[in-house]
N, C-alpha and C positions, 0 to 999 in steps of 0.2 A: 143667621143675622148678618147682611151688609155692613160695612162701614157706616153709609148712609144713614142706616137705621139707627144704630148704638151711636150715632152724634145728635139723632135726633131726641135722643133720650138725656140728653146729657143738661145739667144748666152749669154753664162754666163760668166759675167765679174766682172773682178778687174782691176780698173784705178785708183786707189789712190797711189797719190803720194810715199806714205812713204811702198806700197805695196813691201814684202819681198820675198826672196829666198822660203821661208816657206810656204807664201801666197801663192805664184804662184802655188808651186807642188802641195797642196790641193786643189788648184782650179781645176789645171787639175787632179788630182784624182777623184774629184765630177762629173768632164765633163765626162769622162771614166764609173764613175759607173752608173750615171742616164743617159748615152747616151745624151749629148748635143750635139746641131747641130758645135759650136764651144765656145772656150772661147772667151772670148773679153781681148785684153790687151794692155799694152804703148809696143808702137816698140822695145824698148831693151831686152823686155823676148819674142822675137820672138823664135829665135835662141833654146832658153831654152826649150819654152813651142813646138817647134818643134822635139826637141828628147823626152820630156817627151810622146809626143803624137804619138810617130809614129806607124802606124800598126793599131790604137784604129777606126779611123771612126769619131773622132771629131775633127773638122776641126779650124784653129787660124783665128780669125779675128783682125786683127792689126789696132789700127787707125792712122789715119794721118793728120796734120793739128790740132791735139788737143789740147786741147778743144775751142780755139776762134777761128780757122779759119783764123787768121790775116797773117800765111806766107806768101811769097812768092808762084807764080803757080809752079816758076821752084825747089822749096823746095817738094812741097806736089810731085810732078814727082817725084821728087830722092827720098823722104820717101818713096814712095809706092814700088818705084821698089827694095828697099834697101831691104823693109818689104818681100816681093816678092824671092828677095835670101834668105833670111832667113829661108821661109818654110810659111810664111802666105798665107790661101786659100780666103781667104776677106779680101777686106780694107771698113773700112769705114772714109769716109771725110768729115772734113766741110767745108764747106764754106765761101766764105769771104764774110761774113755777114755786112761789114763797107760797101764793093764796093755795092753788092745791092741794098743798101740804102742809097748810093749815086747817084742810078739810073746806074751802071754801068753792068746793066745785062747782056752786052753781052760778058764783061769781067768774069762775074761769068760762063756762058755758055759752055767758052774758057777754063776755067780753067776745069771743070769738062769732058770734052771732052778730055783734057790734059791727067790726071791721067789714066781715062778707055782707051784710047788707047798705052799711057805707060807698062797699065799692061796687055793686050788685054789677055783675058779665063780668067780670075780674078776677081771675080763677085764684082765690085763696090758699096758700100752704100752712098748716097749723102745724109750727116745729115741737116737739114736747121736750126735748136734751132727758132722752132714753137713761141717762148714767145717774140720773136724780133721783130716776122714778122707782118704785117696788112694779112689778108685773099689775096689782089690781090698776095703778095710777094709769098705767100705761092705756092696759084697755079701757079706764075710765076716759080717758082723752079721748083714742080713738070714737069711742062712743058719743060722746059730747062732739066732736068734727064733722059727723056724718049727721048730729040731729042738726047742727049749725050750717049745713050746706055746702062747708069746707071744698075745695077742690080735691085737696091732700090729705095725707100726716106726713111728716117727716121725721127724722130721727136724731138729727141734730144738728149744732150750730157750726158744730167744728171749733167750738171755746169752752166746751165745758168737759167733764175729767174722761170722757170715752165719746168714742163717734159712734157709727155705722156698724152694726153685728146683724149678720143672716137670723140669725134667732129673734135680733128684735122686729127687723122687718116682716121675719113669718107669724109672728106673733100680731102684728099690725093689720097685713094682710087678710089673718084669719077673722080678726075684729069688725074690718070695716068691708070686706068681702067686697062686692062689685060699685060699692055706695061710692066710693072716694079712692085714686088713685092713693101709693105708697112712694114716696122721696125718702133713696137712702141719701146722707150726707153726713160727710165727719170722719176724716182719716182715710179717704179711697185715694187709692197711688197706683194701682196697677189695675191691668188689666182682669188677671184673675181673680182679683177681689169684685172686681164691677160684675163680671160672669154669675159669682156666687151669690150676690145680694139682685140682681137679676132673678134668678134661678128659685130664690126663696119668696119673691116677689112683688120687689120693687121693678115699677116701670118710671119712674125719674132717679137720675142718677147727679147732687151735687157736688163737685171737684174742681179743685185748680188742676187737675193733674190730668184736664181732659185734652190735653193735647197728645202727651205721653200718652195718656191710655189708648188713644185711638192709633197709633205710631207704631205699641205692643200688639194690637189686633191685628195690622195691618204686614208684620214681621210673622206674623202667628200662621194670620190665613192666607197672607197675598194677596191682599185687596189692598189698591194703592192708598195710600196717603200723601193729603199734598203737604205731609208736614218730614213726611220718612225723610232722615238723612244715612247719608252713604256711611 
């Protein structure tokens, strides 16, 4: 794998709250210069992070529903389509992680079928926050993602009590097979963690830490970095 390639893999975000005018532009400066596949960001620097990036090839993924999932279905609809005028080329969503496990799955099902046809060509991420679920929930999601047309699953928000585990990714993988791409996200900082959840089979990777990580690759294999420093 190229540098090129594992940037292309990557969605690099900034979702903190106190995240500024300043943040955002370096963010997408970084997204521009290591080629990432998109930034990740909260819906109000949609708009922003859409002139910053235009013409570049990296694409905004806006979330919705963040980070608990608890809105309303007809909320996460209008977020996305809002996110959608704005200039976002992904949403990613969570779920309502209370109804699931209240047994209300076909309400969760409903709801994500909701947003993907809202935004119909809009490649949809369906986050579940992996650290909630029992194993049946999990492949319950996945399964409901793939009748829903989902683009994804992902694995988490990066705010709930565990991120990103190879086990859950292979587990995800094994569910939704060639139907819908795997997003690990939640706790990745190194290189060798991105390799492993790679490797188990995830082909989207979300991280603040994809500048590093691509820096560690690049120290690893010798493939330049326009971020390596001396």
């Amino acid at each position: 794998m190229t540098r090129q390639q594992l940037a292309r893999m990557i969605d690099h975000t900034m979702l903190r709250a106190y995240a500024t005018e300043v943040d955002i532009r370096e963010l997408c400066q970084e997204g521009i210069e290591c080629g990432f596949a998109t930034v990740a960001i909260n819906p109000a620097w949609t708009s922003y992070c859409n002139k910053q990036l235009a013409g570049t090839g990296v694409g905004i993924c806006t979330c919705v529903g963040f980070p608990l999932g608890a809105n309303t279905a007809a909320v996460k609809v209008e977020e996305a389509r809002d996110a959608v005028r704005n200039g976002a080329t992904e949403i990613d969503m969570v779920i309502n992680i209370g109804a699931l496990k209240s047994g209300y799955g076909g309400f969760v099902q409903q709801e994500i079928s909701a947003v993907v046809k809202a935004i119909r060509g809009i490649p949809v991420k369906v986050i579940l926050e992996c650290s909630y679920l029992t194993e049946e929930e999990k492949i319950e999601v996945c399964r409901m993602s793939v009748r829903a047309g989902a683009a994804y699953v992902k694995t988490a928000t990066g705010y709930g009590q565990g991120g990103a585990t190879p086990e859950d990714v292979r587990l995800m993988r094994q569910v939704v097979g060639d139907h819908c791409g795997v997003k690990a996200a939640g706790g990745i900082r190194s290189y060798a963690e991105t390799l492993a959840l790679i490797n188990a089979g995830a082909d989207r990777i979300g991280t603040s830490a994809g500048v590093q990580i691509i820096e560690e690759m690049a120290k690893e294999t010798g493939f330049p970095s326009p971020f390596l420093r001396p």
